[in-house]
DRENDO-419528 format. One record per residue: residue in three letters; x, y, z of N, C-alpha, C in turn. Coordinates in steps of 0.2 Angstrom, whole numbers. Each point is the difference from the previous one (the first is absolute). Last residue first. Layout:
SITE code   n.u   n.v   n.w  ca.u  ca.v  ca.w   c.u   c.v   c.w
SITE  ALA     X     Y     Z     X     Y     Z     X     Y     Z
...
//
This chain:
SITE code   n.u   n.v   n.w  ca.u  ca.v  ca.w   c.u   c.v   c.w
SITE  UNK    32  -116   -59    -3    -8     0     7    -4     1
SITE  UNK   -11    27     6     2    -6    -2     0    -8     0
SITE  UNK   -11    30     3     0   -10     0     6    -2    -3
SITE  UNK    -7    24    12     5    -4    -3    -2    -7     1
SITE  UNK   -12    29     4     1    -9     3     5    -4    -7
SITE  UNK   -10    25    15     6    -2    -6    -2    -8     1
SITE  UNK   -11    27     7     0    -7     0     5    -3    -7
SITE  UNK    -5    28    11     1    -7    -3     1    -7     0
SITE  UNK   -15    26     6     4    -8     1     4    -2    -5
SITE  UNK    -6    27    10     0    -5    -6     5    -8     3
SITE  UNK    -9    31     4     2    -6     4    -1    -7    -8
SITE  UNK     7    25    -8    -5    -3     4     3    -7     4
SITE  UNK    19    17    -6    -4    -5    -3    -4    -3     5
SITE  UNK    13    23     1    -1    -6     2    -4    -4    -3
SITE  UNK     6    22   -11    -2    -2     7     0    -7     0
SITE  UNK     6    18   -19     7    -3     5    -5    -1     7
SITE  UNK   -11    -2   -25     1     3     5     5    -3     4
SITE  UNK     5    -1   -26    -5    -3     5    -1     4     6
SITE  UNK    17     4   -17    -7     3    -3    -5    -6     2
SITE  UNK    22     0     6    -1    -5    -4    -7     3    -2
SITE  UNK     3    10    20     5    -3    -3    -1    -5    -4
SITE  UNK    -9    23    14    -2    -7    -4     5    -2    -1
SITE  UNK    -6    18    23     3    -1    -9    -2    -9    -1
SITE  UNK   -11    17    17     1    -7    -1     4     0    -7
SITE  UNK     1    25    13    -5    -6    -3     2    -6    -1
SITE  UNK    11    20     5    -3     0     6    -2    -6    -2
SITE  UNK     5    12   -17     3     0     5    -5     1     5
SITE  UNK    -5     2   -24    -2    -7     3     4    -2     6
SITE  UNK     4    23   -13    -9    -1     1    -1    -9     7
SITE  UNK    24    17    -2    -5    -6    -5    -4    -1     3
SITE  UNK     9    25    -1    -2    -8     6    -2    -5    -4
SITE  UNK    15    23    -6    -5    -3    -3    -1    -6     4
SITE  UNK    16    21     9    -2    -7    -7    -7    -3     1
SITE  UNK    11    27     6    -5    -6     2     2    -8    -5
SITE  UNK    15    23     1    -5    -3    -3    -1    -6     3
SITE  UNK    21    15     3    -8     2     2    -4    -2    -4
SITE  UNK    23   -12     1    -4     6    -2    -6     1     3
SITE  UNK    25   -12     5    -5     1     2    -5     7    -5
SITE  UNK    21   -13   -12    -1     5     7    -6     2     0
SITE  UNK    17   -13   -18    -4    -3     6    -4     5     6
SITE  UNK    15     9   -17     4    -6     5    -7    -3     5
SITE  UNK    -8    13   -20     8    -5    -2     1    -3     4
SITE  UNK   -24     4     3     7     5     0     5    -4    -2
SITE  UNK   -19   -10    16    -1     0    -8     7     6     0
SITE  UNK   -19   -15    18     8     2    -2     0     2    -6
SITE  UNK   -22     0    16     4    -2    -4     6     2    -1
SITE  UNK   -15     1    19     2     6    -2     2    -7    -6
SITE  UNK   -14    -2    24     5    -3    -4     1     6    -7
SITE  UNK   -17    -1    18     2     6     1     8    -2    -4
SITE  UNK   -17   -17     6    -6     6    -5     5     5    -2
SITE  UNK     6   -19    14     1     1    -7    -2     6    -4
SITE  UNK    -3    -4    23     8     4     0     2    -2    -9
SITE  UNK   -18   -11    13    -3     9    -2     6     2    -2
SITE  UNK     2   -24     6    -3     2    -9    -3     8     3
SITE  UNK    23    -4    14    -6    -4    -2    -4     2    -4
SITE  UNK    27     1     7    -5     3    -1    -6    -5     0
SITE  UNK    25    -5     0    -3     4     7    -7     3     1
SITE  UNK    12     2   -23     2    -3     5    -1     1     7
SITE  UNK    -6     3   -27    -4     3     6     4    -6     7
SITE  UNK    11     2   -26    -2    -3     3    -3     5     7
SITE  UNK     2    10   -25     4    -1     4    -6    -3     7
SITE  UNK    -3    -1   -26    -3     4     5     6     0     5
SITE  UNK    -7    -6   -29     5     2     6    -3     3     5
SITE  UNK   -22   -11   -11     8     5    -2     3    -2     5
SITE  UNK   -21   -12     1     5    -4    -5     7     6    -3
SITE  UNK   -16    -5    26     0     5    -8     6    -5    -4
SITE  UNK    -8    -7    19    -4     6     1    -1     2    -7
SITE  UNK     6   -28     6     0     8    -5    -4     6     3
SITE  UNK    -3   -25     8     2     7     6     3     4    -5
SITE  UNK   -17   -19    -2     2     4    -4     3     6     5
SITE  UNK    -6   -24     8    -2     6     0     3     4    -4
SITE  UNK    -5   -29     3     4     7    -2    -3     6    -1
SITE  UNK   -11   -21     9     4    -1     0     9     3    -1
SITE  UNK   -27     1    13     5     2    -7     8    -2     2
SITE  UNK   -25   -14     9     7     6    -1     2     3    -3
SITE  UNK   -18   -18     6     1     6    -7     5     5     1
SITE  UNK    -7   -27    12     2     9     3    -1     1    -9
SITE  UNK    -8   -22     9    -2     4    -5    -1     9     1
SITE  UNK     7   -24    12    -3     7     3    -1     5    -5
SITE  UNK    15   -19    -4    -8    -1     4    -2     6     2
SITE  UNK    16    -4   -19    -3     7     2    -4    -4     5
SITE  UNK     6   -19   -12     3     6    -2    -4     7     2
SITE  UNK     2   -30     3    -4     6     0     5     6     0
//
């Protein structure tokens, strides 16, 4: 038997805030994202512009373009004859 308890957990979270250059929030938690800055400029240097949040952060990502949750609950059975 597989799942007895028929949890639906997620399996994977989509932790992408964004897909720009950003410089890491260390020591911070998710309201200390809202205030991140993109990289940009020849040598890489913090700009005053907002990046772009990916929409599906926070969210159950897919993988294999199936959902990334737990597989329903489910039997199997096996049997082997010989002679």
């Amino acid at each position: 038997m597989f799942n007895l308890f028929n949890s639906q957990e997620q399996l994977n979270t989509d932790e992408n805030y964004t897909f720009e250059f950003a410089n890491p929030v260390i020591g911070g938690d998710a309201e200390d994202l809202k205030h991140i800055k993109t990289l940009g400029g020849a040598n890489g240097e913090e700009t005053n512009v907002t990046p772009v949040k990916n929409k599906n952060f926070g969210n159950t990502g897919s993988g294999n373009g199936g959902p990334a949750q737990q597989s329903s609950r489910s039997i199997q059975l096996g049997f082997r004859v010989t002679f």
